[in-house]
Each structure stands twice: as structure tokens, then as C-alpha cells.
TORFIRO-835136 format. One line per 2 residues: number of its first residue (from 1); their letters; for each residue x, y, z of N, C-alpha, C, CB. Coordinates in pm, whole numbers, always signed. Glycine has a CB too. Layout:
residues N
NUM> a> X/Y/Z/X/Y/Z/X/Y/Z/X/Y/Z; ...
This chain:
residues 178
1> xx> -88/+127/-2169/-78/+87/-2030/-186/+158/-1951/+63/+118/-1973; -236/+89/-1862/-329/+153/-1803/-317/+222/-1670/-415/+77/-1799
3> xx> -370/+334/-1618/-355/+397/-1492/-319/+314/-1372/-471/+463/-1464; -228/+351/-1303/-179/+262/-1149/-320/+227/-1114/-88/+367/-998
5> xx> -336/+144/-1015/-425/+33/-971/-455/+152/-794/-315/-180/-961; -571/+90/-747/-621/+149/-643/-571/+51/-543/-771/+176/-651
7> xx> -523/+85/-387/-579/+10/-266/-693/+53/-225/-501/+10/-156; -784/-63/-193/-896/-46/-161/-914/-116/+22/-981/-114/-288
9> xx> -997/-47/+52/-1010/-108/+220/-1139/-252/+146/-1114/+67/+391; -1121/-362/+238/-1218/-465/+232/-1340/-436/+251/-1196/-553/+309
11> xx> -1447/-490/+190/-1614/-455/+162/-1685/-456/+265/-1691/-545/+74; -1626/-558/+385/-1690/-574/+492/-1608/-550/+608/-1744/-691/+492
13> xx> -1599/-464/+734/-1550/-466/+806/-1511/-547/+885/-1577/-417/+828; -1353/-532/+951/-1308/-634/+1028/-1354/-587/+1144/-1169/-666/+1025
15> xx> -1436/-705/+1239/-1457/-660/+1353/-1363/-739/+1483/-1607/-671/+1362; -1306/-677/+1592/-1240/-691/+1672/-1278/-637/+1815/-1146/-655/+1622
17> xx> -1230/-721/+1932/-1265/-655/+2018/-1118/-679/+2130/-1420/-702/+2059; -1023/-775/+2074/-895/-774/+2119/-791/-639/+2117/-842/-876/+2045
19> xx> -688/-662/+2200/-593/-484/+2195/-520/-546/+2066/-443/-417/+2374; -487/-391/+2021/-383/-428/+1870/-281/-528/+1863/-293/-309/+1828
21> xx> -242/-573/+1958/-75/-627/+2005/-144/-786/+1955/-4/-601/+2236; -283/-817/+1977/-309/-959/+1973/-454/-964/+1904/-302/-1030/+2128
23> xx> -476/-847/+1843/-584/-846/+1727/-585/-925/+1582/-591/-712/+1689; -676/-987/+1534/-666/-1113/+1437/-620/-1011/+1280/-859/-1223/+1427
25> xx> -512/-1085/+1193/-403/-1068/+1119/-516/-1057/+1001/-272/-1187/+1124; -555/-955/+918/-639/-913/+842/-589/-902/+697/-682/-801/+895
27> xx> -713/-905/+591/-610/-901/+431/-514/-855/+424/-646/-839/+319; -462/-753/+486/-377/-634/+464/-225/-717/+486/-416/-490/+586
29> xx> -227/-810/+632/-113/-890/+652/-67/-839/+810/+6/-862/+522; -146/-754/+861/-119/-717/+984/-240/-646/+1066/-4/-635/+972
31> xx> -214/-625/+1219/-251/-667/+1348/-407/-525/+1304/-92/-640/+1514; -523/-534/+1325/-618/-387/+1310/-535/-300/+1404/-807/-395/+1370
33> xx> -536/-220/+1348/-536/-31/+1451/-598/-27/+1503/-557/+112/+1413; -633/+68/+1589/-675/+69/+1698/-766/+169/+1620/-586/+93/+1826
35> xx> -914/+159/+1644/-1043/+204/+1610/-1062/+230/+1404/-1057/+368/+1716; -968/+87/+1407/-963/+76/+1277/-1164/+50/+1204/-836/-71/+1256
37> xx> -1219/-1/+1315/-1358/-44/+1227/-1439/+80/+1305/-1436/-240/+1256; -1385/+210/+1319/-1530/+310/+1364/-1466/+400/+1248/-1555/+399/+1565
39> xx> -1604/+462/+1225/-1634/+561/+1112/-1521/+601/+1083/-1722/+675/+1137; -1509/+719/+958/-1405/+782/+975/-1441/+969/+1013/-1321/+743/+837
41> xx> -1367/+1023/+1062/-1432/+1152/+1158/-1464/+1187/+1014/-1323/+1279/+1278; -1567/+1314/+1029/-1628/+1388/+923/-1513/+1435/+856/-1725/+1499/+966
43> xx> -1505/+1404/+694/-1401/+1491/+597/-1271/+1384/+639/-1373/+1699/+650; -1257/+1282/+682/-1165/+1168/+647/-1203/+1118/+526/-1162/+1057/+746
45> xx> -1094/+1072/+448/-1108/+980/+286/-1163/+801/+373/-871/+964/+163; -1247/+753/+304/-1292/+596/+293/-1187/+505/+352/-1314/+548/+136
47> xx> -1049/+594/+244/-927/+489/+267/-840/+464/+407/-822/+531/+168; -922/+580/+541/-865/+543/+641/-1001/+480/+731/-775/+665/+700
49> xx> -1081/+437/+666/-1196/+375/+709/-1181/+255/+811/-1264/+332/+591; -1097/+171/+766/-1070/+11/+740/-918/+5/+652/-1218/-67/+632
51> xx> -857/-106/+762/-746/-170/+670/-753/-206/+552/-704/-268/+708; -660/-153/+504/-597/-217/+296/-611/-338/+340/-391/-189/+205
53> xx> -633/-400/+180/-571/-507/+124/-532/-484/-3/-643/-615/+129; -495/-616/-80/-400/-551/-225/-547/-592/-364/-179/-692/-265
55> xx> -690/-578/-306/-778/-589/-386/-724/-483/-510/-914/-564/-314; -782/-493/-614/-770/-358/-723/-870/-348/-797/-656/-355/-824
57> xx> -877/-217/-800/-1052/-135/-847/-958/-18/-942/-1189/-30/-658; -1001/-30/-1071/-973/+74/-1148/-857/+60/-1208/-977/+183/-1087
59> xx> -777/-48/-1223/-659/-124/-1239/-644/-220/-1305/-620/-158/-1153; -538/-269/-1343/-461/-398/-1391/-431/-501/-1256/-301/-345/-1467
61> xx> -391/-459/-1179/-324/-552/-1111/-235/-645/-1133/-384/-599/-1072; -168/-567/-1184/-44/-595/-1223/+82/-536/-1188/-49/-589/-1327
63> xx> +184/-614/-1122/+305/-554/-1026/+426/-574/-1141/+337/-658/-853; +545/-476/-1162/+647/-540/-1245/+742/-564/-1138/+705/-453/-1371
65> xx> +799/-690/-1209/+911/-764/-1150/+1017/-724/-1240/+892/-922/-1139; +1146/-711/-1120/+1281/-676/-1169/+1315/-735/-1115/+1345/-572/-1172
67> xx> +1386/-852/-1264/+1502/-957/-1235/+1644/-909/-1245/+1494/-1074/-1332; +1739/-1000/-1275/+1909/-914/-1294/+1860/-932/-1418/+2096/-985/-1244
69> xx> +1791/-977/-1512/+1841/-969/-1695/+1690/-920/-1693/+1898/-1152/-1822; +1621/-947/-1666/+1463/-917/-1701/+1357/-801/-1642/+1396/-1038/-1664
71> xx> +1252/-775/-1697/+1183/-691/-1656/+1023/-738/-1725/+1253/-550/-1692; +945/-736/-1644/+839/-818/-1667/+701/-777/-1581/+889/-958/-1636
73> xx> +580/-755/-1635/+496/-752/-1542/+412/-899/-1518/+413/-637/-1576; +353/-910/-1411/+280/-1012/-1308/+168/-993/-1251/+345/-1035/-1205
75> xx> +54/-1068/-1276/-32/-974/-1189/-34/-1011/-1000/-201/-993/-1263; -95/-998/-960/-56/-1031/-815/-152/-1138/-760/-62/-898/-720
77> xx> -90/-1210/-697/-166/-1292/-661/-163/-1343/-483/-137/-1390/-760; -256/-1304/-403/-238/-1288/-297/-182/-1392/-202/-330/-1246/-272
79> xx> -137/-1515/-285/-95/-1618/-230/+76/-1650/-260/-192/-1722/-277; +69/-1579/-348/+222/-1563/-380/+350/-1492/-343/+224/-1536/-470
81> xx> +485/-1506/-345/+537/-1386/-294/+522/-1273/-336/+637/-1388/-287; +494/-1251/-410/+442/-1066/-451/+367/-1023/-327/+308/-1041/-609
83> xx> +236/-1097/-297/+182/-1038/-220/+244/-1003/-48/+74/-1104/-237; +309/-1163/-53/+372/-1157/+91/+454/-1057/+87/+448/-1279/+140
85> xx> +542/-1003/+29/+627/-877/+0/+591/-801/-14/+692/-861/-72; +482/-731/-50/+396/-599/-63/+316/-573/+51/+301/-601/-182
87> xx> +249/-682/+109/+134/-663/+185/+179/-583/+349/+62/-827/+200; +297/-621/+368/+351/-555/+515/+388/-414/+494/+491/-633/+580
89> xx> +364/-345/+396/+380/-173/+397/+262/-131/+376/+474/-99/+286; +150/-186/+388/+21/-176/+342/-54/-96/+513/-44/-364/+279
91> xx> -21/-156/+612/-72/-100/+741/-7/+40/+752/-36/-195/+870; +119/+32/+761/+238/+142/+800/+207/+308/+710/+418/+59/+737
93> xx> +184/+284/+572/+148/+327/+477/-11/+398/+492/+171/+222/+389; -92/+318/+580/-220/+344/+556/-212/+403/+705/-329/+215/+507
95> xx> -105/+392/+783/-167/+487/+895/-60/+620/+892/-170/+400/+1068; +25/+622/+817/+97/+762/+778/+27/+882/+696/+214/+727/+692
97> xx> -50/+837/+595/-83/+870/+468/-264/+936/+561/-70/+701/+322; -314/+817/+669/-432/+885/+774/-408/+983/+821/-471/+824/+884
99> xx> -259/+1004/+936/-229/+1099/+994/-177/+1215/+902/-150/+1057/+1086; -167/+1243/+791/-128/+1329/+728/-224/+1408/+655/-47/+1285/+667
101> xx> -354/+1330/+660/-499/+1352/+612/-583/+1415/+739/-569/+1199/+559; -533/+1377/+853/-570/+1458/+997/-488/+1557/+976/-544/+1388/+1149
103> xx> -353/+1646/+975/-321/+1759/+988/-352/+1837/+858/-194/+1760/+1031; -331/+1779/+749/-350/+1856/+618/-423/+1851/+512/-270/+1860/+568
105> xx> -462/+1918/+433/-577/+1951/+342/-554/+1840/+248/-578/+2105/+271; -593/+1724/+230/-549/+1618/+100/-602/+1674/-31/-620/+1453/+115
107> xx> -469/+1638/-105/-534/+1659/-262/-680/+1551/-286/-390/+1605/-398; -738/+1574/-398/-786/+1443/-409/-768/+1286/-431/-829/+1462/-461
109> xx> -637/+1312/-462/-557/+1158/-449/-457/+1156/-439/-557/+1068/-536; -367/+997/-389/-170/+1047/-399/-164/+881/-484/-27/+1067/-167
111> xx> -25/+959/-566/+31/+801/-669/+129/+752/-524/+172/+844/-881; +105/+614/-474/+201/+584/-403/+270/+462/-464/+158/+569/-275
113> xx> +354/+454/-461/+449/+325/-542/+507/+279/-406/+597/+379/-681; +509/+153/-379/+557/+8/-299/+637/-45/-418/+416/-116/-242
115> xx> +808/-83/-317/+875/-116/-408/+935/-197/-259/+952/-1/-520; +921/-348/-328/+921/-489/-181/+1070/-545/-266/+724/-666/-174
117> xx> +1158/-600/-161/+1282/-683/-185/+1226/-745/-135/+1415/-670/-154; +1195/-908/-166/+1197/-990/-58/+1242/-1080/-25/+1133/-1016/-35
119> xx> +1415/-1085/-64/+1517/-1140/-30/+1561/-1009/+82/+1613/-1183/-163; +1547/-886/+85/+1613/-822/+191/+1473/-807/+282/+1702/-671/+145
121> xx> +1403/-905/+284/+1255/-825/+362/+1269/-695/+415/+1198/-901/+495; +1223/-650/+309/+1192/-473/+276/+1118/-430/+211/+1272/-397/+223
123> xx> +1004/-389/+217/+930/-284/+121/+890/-138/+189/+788/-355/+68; +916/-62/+96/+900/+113/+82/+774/+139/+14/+1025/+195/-15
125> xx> +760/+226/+84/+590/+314/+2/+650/+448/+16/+389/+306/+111; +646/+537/-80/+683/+664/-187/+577/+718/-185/+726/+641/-339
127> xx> +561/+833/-150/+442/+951/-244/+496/+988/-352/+400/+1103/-177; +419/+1011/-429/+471/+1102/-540/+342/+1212/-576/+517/+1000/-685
129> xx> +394/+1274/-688/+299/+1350/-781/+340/+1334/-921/+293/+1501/-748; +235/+1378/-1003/+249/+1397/-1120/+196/+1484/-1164/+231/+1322/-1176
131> xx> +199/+1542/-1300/+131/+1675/-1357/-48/+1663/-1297/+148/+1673/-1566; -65/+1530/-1284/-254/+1564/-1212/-240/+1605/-1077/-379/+1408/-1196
133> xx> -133/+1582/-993/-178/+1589/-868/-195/+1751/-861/-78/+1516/-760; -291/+1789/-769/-323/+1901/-697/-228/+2018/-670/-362/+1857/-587
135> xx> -214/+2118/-766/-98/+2180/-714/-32/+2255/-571/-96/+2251/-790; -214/+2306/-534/-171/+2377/-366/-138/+2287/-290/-286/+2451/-274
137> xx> -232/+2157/-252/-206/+2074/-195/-127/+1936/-189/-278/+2076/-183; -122/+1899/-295/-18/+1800/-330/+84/+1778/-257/+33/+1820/-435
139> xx> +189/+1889/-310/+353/+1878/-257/+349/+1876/-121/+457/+2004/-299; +276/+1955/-55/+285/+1943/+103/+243/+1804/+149/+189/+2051/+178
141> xx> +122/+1764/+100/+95/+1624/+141/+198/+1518/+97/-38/+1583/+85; +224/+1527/+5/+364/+1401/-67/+462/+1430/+3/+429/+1413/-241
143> xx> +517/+1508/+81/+631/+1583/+139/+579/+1500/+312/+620/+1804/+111; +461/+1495/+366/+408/+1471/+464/+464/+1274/+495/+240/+1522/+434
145> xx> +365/+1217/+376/+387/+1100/+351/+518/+1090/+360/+337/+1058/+243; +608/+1111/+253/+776/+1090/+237/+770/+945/+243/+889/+1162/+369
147> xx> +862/+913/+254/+856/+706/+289/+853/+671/+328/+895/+607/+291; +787/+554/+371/+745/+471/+456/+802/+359/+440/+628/+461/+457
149> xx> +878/+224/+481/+985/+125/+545/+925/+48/+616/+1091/+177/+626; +894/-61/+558/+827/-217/+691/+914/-293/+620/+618/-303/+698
151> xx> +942/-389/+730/+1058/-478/+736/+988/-589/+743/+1162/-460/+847; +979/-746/+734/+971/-824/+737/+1070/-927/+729/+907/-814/+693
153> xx> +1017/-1064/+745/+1120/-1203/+769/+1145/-1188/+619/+1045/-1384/+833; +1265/-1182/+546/+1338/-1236/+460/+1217/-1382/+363/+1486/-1289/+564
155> xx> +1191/-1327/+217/+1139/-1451/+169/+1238/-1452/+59/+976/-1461/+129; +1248/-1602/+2/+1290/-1667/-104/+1201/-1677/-207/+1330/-1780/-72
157> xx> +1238/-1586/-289/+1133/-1600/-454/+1204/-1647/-556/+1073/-1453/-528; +1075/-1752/-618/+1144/-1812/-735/+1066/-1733/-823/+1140/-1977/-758
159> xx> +1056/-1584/-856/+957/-1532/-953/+1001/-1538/-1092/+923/-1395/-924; +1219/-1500/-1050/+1272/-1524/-1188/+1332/-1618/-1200/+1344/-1441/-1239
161> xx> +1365/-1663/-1315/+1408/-1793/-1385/+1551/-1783/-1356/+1374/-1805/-1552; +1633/-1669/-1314/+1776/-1669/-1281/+1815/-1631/-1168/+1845/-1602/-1355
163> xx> +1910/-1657/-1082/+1931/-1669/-946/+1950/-1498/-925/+2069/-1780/-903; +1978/-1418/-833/+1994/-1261/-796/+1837/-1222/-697/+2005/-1150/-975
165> xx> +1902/-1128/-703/+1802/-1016/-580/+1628/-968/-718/+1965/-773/-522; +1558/-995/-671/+1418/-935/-733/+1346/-806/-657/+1305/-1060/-730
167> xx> +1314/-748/-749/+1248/-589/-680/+1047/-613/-725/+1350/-388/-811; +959/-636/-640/+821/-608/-663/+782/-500/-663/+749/-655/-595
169> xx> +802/-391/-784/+707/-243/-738/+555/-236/-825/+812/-73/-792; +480/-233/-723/+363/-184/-746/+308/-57/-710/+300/-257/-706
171> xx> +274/+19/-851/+193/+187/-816/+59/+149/-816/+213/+331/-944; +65/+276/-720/-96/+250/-680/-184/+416/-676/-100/+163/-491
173> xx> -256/+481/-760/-332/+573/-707/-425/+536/-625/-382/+639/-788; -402/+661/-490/-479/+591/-358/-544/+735/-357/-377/+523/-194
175> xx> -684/+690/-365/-832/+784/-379/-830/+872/-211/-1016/+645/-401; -828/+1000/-218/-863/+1051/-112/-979/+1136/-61/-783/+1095/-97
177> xx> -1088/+1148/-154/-1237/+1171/-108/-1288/+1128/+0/-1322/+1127/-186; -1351/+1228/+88/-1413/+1201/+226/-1519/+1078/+163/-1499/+1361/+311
């Protein structure tokens, strides 16, 4: 199996000149931040550069699905419900994981796992660590992050072949180099 998959910010910047409340709806699945397309201050990571999307660099791209009898991986496909279910913790996530990179020393990377219902429109984003992460800095930063919760409209997936509740979790190592 291969290493969790990266979020990556898009190649080209979104440019905007509308307030956030009515700014145009970007890969990611939601509204730009506010000075989402200026630099990032000196010693910010890339990844608070520019809004996510669910591109993958260094990855499978591949999400497992949990059915009631099954367990299965998928790769993602941004038109599908996987993505619609993943993609709304993708902003929330990317501006927690920023502000936590403004008060504290980032390891060089965090494993974050998104785990989307999208019969309960819900997906969670998790820090974690593992034996690589950074030992001084790590736990405080994963402790910083903690979880993150975006809600969305309720979707109907036919991903499994048998009727019940489906879980989309996708891990992701998210690169934190200035």
C-alpha cells in the first residue's frame, strides 16, 4: 500500500476581487478566504498559499469506502459523491491547520484523515501522528488542529451495492515546508 496521498493547493491562482460571503466557489467546494491569493508571510507552508482541492501528488488517490458488509477502496473522482463529501472540510481544515502554523512551530508535515458521511452530511478532518511525525513539534501541532467538522446538505450515495449509511475516509499527508 502506498503512503497517504497529498492535498495540494491548485497550480494557478484563484483570483477574486468580491468579499468572501459572495466570492466565486473554487476546486476546493467553497467561498476564497479572505487574502487567500497573496503570498504566504515569510516561513508559512505553500499549503496555506491558495485553497485545496482533492488533486493528489505523491499518492494513490484512492479513498476507502465503508459499506455495512464491505470495505473497499475507490479512487476519487471529483464528480462523484466521494468528492462532494470530502471536498467541504477541505476550506475549514485548511484554515485551522494555517492558523496553527501562525502560532506554532510546524513539524514538517501532519497525516490528516477526512472521514465524510454523506447520508449525515458530515465530514471530519483528524490530525494525527505517527512514529515519523516530529517529536518536539508534532503533538503540540496535532493537539492544535484536533478536529475539524463541516456540515453540508445531506447526499444520497449509491457507492454500495447494499442499502445502509457509507463512511468516505481519505488520509492525506499534508506537506508543511515554507
Amino acid at each position: 500500500m502506498r503512503g497517504p496521498s497529498l492535498v495540494t493547493a491548485p497550480a494557478v491562482p484563484v483570483a477574486t476581487s468580491t468579499p468572501p460571503a459572495e466570492a466565486e466557489t473554487v476546486a476546493a467546494g467553497g467561498p476564497v478566504s479572505p487574502g487567500a491569493n497573496a503570498a504566504p508571510p515569510s516561513g508559512m507552508p505553500a499549503a496555506c498559499d491558495r485553497p485545496w482541492n482533492l488533486d493528489v501528488v505523491g499518492g494513490d488517490g484512492r479513498v476507502v469506502v465503508v459499506c455495512a458488509h464491505d470495505v473497499r477502496r475507490r479512487p476519487i473522482d471529483e464528480s462523484a459523491a466521494i468528492a462532494r463529501a470530502l471536498e467541504p472540510g477541505l476550506d475549514p481544515a485548511r484554515e485551522k491547520i494555517c492558523a496553527c502554523v501562525a502560532r506554532l512551530k510546524a513539524p514538517p508535515f501532519v497525516d490528516l484523515l477526512f472521514t465524510a458521511q454523506p447520508e449525515e452530511g458530515r465530514v471530519t478532518v483528524q490530525a494525527g501522528g505517527d512514529d515519523d511525525l516530529d517529536p518536539e513539534f508534532g503533538p503540540p501541532f496535532v493537539a492544535c488542529i484536533g478536529t475539524v467538522v463541516a456540515t453540508f446538505a445531506p447526499l444520497k450515495s449509491d457507492t454500495c451495492a447494499e442499502p445502509g449509511k457509507v463512511a468516505f475516509i481519505y488520509p492525506v499527508r499534508l506537506e508543511l515546508a515554507p
